[in-house]
C-alpha positions as MATLAB code, in Angstrom:
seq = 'XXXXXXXXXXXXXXXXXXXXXXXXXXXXXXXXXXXXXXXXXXXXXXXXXXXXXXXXXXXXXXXXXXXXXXXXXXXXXXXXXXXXXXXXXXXXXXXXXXXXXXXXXXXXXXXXX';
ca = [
      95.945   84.936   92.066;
      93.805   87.462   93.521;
      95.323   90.861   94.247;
      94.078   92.992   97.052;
      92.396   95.837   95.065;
      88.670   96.639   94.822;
      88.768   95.864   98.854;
      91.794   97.773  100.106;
      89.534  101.106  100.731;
      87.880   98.684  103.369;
      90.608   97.306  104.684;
      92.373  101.008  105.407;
      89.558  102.067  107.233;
      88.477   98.578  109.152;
      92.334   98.791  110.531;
      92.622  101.907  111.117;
      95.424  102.944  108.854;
      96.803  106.127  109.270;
      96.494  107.965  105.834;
      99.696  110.339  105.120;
      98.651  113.145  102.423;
     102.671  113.215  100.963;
     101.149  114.774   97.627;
      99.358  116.970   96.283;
      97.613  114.409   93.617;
      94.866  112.743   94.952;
      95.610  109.677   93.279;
      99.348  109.476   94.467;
      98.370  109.865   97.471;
      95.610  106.861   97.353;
      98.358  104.506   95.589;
     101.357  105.115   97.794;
      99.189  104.982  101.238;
      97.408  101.232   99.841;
     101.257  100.213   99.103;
     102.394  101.561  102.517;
      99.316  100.123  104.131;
     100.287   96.636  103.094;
     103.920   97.005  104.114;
     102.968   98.051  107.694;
      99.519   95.632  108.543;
     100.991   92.385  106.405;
     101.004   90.371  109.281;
      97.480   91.569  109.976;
      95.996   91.350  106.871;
      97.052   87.922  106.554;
      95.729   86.515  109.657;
      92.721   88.811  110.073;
      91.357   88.334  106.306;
      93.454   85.361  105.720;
      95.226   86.591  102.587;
      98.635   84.457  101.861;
     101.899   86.023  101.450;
     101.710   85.780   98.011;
      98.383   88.013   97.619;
     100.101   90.323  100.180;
     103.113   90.666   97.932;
     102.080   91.116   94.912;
      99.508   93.124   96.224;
     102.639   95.314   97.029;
     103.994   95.407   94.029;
     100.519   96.018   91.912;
      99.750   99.501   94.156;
     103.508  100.445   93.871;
     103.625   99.827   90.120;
     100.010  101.754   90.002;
     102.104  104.419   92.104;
     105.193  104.676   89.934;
     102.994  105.167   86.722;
     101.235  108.207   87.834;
     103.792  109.516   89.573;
     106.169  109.369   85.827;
     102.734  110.472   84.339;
     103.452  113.697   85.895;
     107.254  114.033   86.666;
     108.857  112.317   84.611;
     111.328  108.924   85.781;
     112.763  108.466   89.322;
     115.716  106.580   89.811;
     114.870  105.887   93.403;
     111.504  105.391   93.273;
     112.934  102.536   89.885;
     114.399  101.259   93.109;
     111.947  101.054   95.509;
     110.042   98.446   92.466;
     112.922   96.432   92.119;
     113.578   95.765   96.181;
     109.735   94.632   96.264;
     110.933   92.201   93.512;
     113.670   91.021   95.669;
     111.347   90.944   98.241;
     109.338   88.898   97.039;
     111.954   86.689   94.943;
     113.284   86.205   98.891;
     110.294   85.258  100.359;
     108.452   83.065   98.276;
     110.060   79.280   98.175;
     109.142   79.338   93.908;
     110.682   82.842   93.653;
     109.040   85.478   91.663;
     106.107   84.333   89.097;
     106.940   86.754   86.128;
     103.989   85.533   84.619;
     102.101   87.574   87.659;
     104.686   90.587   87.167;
     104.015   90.809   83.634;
      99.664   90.675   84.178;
     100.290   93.202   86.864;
     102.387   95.339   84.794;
     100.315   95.013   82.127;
      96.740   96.161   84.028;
      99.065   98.803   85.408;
      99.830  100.691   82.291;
];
């Protein structure tokens, strides 16, 4: 499955996403606005670029896990944030008729780390 990754700079500015600066990292900041980007334009994305649900969604959960990493990188484990990855899990568990393909979750966890 493709992810959304090498185009998602493209995509931010071609819909005009509003970038949030919530840290002082640069790369936080890049990771948590791509994973908030495809929460709020998933309807978009998919009809404009025609991405499925599935690319959306794990899409979601690849910038979130990319998020999480540096994030722990530099302050160590957040419960919450733990939590956030695990409702994207339901999420997608939810909305996907096969459920969650842990075979995807483990390739994305592994190019995350």
């Amino acid at each position: 499955m493709d992810l959304i990754k090498e185009e998602i700079k493209e995509l931010v500015t071609q819909m005009n996403y509003i970038y949030e600066n919530k840290y002082s990292n640069a790369t936080l900041n890049d990771e948590i606005n791509y994973y908030l980007f495809l929460c709020e334009k998933e309807d978009a994305i998919q009809t404009k670029y025609e991405k499925s649900v599935e690319e959306v969604l794990y899409s979601k959960y690849y910038w979130f896990s990319k998020f999480k990493n540096t994030y722990e990188m530099e302050n160590g484990e957040d419960a919450g944030i733990c939590q956030i990855q695990y409702k994207i899990l339901e999420e997608i568990d939810q909305r996907l008729e096969n459920g969650v393909d842990w075979e995807e979750i483990k390739a994305i966890e592994n190019m995350v780390i």
